[in-house]
Gaussian input, Z-matrix of N, CA and C with variables (Angstrom, degrees):
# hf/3-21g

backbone

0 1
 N
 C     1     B1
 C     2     B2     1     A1
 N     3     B3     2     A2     1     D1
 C     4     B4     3     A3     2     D2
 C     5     B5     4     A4     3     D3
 N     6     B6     5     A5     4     D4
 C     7     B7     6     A6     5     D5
 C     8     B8     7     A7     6     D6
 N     9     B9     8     A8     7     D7
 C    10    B10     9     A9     8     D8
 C    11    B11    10    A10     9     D9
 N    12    B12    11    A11    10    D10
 C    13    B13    12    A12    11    D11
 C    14    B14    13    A13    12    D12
 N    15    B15    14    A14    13    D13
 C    16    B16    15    A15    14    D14
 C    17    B17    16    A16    15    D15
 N    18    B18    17    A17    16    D16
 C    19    B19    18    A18    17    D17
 C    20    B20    19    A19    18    D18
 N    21    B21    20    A20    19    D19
 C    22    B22    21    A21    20    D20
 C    23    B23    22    A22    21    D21
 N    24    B24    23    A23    22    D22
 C    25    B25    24    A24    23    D23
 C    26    B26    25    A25    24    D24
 N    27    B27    26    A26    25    D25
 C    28    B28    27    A27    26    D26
 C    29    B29    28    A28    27    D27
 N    30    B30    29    A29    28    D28
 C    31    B31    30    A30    29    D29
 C    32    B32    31    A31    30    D30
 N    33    B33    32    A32    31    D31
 C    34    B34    33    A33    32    D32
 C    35    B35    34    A34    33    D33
 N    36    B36    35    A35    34    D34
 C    37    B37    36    A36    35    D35
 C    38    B38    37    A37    36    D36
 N    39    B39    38    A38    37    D37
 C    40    B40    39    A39    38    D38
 C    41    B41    40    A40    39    D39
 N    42    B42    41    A41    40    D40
 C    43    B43    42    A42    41    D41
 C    44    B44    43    A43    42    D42
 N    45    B45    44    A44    43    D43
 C    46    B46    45    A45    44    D44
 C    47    B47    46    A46    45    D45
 N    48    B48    47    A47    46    D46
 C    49    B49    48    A48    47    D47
 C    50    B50    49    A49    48    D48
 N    51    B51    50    A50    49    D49
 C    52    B52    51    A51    50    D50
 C    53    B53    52    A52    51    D51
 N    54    B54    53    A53    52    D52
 C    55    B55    54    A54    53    D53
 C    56    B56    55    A55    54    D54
 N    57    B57    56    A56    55    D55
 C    58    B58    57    A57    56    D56
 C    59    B59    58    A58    57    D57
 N    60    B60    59    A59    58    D58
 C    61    B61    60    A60    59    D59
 C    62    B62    61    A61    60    D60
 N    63    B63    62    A62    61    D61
 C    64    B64    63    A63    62    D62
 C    65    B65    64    A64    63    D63
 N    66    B66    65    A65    64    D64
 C    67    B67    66    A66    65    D65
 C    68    B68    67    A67    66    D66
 N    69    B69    68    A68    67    D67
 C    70    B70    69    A69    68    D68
 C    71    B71    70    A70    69    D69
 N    72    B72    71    A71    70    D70
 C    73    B73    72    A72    71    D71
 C    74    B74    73    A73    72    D72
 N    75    B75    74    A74    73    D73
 C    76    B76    75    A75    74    D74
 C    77    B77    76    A76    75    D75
 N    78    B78    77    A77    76    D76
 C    79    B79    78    A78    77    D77
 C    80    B80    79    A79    78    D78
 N    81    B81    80    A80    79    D79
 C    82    B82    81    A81    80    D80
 C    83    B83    82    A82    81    D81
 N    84    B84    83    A83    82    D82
 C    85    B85    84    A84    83    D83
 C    86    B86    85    A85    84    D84
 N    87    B87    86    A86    85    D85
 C    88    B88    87    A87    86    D86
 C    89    B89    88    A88    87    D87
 N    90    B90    89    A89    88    D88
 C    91    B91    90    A90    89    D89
 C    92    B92    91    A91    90    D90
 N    93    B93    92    A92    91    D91
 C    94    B94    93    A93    92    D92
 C    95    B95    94    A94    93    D93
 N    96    B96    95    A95    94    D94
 C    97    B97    96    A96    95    D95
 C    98    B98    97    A97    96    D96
 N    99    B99    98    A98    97    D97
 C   100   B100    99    A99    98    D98
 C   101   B101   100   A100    99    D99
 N   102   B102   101   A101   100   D100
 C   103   B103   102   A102   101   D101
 C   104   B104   103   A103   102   D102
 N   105   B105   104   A104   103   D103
 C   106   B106   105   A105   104   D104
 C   107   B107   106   A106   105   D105
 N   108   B108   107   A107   106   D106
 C   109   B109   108   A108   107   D107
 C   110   B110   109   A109   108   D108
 N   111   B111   110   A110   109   D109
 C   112   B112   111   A111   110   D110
 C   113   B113   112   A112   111   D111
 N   114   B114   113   A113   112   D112
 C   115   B115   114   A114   113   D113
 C   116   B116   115   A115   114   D114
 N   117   B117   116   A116   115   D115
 C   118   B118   117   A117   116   D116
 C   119   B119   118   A118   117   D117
 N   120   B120   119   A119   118   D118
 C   121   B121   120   A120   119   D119
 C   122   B122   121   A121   120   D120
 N   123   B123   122   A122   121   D121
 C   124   B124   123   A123   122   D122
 C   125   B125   124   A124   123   D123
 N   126   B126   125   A125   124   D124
 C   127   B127   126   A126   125   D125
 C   128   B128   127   A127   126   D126
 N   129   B129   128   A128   127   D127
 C   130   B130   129   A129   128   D128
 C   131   B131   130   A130   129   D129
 N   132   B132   131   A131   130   D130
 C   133   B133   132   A132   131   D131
 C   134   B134   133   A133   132   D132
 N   135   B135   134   A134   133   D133
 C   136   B136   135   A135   134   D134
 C   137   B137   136   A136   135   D135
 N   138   B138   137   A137   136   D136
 C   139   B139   138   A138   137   D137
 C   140   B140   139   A139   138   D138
 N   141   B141   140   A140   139   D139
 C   142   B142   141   A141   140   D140
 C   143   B143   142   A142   141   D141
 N   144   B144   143   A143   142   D142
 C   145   B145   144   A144   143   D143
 C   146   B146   145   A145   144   D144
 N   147   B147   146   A146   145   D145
 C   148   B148   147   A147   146   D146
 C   149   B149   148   A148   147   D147
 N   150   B150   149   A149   148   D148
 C   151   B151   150   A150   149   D149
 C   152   B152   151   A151   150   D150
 N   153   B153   152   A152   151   D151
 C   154   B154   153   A153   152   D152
 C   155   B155   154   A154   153   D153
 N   156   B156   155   A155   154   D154
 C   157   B157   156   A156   155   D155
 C   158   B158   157   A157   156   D156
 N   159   B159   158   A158   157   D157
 C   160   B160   159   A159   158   D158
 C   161   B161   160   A160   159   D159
 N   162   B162   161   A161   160   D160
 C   163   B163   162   A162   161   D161
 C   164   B164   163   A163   162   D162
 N   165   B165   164   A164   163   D163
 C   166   B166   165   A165   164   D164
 C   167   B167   166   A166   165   D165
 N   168   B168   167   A167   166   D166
 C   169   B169   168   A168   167   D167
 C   170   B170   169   A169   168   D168
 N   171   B171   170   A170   169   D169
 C   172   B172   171   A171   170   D170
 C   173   B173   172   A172   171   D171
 N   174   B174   173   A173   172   D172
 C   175   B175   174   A174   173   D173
 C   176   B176   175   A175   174   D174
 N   177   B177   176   A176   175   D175
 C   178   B178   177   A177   176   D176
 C   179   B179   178   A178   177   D177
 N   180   B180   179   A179   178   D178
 C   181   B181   180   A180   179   D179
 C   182   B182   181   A181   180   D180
 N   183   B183   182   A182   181   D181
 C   184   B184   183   A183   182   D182
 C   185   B185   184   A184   183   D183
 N   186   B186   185   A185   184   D184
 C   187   B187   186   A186   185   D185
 C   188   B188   187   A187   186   D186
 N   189   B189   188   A188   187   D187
 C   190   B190   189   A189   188   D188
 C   191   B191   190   A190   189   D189
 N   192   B192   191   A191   190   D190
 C   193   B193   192   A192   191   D191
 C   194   B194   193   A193   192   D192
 N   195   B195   194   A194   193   D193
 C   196   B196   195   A195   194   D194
 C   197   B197   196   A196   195   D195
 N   198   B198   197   A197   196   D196
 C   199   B199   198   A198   197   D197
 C   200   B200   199   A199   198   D198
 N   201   B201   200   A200   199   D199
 C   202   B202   201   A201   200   D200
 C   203   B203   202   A202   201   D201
 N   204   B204   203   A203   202   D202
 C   205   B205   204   A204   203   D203
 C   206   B206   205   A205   204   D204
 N   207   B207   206   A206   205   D205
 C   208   B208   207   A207   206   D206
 C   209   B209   208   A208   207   D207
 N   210   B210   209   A209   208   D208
 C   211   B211   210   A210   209   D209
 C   212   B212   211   A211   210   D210

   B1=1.4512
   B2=1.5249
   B3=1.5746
   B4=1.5465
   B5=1.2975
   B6=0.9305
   B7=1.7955
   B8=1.2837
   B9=1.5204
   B10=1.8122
   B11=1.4528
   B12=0.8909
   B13=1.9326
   B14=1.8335
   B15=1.1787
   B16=1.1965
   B17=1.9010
   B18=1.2104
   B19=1.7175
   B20=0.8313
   B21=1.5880
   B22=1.6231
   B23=1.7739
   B24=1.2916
   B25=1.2627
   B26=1.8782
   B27=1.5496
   B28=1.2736
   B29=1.7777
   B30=1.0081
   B31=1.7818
   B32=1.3678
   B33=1.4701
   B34=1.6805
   B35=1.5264
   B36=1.4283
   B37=1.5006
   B38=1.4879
   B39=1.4231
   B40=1.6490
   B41=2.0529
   B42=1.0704
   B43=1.6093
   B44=1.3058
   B45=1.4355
   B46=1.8516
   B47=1.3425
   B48=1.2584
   B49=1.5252
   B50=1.6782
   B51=0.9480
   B52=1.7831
   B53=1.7808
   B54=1.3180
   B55=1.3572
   B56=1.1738
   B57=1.7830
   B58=1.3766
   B59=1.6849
   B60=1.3637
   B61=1.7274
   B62=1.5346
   B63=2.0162
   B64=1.1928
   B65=2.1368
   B66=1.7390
   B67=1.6893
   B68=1.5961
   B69=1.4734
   B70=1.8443
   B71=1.2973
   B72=1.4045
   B73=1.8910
   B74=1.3025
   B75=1.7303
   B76=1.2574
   B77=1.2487
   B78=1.1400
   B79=1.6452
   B80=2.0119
   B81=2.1703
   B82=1.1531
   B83=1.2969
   B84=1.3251
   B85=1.6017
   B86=1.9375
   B87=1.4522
   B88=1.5790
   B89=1.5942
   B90=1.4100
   B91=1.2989
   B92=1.9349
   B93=1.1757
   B94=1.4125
   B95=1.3433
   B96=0.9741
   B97=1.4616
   B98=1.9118
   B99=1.0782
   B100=1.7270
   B101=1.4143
   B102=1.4247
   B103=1.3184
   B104=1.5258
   B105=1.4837
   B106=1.3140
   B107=1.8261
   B108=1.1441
   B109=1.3739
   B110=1.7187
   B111=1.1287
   B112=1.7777
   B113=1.5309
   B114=1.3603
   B115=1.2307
   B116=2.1027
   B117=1.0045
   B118=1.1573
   B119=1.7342
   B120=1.1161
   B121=1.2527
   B122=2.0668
   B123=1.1941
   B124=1.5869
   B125=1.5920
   B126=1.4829
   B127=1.6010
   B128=1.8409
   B129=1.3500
   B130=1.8182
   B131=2.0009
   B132=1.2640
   B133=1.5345
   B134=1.5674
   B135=1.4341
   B136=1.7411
   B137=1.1925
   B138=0.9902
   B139=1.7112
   B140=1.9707
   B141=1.6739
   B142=1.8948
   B143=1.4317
   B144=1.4801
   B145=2.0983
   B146=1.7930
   B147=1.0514
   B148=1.8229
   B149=1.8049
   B150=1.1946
   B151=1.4356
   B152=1.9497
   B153=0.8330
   B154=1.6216
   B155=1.4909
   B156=1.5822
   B157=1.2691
   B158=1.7441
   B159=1.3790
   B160=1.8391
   B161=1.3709
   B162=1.4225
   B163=1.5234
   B164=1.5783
   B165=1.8476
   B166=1.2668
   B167=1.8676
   B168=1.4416
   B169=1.4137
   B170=1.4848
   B171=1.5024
   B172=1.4371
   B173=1.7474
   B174=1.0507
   B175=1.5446
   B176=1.2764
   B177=1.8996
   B178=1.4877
   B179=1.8498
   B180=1.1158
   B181=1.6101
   B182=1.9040
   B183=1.0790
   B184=1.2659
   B185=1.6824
   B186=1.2231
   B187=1.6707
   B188=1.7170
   B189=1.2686
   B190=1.8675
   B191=1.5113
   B192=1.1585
   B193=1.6038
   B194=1.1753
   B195=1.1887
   B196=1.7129
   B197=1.4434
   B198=1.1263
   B199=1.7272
   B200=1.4283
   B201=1.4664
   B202=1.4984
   B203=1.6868
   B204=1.3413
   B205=1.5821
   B206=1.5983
   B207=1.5808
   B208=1.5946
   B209=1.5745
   B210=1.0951
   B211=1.3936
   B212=1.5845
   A1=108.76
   A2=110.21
   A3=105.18
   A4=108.08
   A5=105.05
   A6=126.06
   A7=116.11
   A8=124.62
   A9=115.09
   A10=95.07
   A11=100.21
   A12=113.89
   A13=91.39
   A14=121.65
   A15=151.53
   A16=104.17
   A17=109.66
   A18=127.11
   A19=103.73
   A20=112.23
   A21=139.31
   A22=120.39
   A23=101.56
   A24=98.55
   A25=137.75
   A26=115.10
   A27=113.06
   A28=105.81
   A29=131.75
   A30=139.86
   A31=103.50
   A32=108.48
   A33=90.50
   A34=130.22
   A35=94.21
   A36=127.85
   A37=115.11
   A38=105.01
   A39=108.53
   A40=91.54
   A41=89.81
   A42=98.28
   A43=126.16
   A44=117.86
   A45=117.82
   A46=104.88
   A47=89.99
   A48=121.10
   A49=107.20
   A50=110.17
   A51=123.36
   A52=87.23
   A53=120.63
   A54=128.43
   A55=110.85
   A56=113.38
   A57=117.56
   A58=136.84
   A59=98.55
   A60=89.66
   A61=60.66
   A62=112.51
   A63=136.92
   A64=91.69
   A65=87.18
   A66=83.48
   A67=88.73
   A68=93.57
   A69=120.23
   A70=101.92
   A71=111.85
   A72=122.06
   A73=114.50
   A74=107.94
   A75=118.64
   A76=136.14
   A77=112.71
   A78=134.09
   A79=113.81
   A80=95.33
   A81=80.46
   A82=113.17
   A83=127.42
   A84=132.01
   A85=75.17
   A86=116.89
   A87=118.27
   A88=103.16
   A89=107.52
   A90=113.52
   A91=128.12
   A92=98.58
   A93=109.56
   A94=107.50
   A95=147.40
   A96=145.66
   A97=93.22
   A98=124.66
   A99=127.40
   A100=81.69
   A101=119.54
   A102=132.24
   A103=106.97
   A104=141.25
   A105=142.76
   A106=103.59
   A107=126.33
   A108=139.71
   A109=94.71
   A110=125.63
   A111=138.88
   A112=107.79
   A113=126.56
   A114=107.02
   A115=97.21
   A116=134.23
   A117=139.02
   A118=94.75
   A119=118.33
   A120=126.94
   A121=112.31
   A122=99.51
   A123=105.01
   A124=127.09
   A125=110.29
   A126=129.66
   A127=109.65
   A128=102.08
   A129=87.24
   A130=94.48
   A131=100.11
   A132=102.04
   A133=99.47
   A134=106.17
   A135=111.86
   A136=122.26
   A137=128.23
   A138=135.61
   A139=111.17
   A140=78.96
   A141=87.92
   A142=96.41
   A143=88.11
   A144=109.72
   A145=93.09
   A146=115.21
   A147=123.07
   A148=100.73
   A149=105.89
   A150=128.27
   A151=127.85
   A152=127.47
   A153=109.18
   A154=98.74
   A155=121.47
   A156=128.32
   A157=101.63
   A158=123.54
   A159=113.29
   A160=119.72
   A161=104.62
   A162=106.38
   A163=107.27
   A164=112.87
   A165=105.79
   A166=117.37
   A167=113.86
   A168=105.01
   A169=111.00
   A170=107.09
   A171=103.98
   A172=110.81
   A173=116.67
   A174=144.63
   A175=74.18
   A176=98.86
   A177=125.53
   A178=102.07
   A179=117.37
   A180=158.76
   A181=104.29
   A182=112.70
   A183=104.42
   A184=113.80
   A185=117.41
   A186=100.08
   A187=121.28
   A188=84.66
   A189=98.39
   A190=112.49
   A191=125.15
   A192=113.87
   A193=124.51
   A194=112.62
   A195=129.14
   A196=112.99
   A197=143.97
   A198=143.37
   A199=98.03
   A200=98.82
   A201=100.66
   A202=158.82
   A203=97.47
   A204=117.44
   A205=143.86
   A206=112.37
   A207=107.32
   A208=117.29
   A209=146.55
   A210=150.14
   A211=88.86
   D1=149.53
   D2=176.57
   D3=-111.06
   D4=154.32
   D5=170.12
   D6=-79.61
   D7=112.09
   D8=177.31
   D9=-133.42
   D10=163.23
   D11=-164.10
   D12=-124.89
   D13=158.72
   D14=-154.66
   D15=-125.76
   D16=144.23
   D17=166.77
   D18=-159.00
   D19=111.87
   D20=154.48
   D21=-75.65
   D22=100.23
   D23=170.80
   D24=-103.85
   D25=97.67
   D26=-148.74
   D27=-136.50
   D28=160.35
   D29=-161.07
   D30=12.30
   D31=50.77
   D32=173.86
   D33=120.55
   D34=-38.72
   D35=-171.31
   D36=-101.75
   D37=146.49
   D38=-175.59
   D39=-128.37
   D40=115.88
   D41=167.97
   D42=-118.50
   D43=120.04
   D44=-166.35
   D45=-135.11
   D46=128.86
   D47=178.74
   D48=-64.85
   D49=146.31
   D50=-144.40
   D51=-130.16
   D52=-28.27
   D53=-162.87
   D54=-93.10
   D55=-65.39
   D56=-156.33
   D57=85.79
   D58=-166.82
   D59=-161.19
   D60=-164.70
   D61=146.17
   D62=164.04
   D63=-105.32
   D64=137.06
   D65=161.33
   D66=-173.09
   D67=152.95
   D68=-165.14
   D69=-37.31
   D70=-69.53
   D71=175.81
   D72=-105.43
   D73=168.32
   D74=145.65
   D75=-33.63
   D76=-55.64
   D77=-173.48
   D78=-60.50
   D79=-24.75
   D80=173.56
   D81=-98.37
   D82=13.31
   D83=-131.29
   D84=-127.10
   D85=-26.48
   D86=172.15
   D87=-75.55
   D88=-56.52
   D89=177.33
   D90=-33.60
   D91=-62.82
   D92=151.52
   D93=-52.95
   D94=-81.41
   D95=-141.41
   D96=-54.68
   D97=-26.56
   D98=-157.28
   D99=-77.56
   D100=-57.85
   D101=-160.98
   D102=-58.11
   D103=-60.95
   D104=134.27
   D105=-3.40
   D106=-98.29
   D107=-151.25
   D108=-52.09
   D109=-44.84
   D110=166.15
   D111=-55.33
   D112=-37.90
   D113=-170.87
   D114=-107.27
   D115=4.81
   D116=158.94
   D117=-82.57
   D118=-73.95
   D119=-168.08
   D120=-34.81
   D121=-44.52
   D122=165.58
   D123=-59.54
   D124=-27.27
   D125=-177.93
   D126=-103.19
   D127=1.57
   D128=-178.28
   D129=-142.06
   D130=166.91
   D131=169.72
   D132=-98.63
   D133=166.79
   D134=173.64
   D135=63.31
   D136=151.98
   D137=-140.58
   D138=-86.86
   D139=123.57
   D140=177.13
   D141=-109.71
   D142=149.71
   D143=-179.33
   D144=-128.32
   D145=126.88
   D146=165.91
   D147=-110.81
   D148=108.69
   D149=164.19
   D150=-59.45
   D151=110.74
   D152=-172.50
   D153=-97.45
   D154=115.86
   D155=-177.82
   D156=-103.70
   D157=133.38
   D158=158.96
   D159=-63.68
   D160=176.92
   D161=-158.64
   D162=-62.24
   D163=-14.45
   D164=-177.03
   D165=-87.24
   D166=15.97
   D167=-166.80
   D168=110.80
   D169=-46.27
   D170=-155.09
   D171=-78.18
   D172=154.85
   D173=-159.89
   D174=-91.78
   D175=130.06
   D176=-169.11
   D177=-131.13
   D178=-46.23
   D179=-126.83
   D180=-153.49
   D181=104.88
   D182=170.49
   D183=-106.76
   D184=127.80
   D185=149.55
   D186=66.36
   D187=58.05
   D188=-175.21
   D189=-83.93
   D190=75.70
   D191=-179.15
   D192=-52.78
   D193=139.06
   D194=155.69
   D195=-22.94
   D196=161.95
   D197=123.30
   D198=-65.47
   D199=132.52
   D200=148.02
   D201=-98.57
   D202=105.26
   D203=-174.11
   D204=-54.59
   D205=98.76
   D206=-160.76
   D207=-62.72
   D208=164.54
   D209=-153.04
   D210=-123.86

């Protein structure tokens, strides 16, 4: 399994996960990341992107938007 780390980018702010999450593929390591950007996206106004980086830093996954949620 690989290790990919996550960056949420939202009001301004870029926040990156230092830790990570191990999972079989990419596709689930995107999968999660939607789920992240959806559950930020419910708690803030204005547009969140979750990034899927590999365990080395590098940008795998660009720019996963939120759905957007009416109030």
């Amino acid at each position: 399994m690989a290790r990919y780390l996550f960056q949420a980018d939202y009001r301004g702010v870029t926040a990156t996960d230092d830790i990570g999450e191990e999972f079989s593929t990419l596709q689930e390591a995107e999968a999660h990341a939607e789920i992240v950007a959806n559950e930020i996206g419910r708690n803030t106004s204005g547009a969140v992107t979750v990034s899927v980086l590999n365990e080395d830093g590098i940008l795998v996954t660009s720019g996963i938007a939120a759905k957007k949620y009416q109030a």
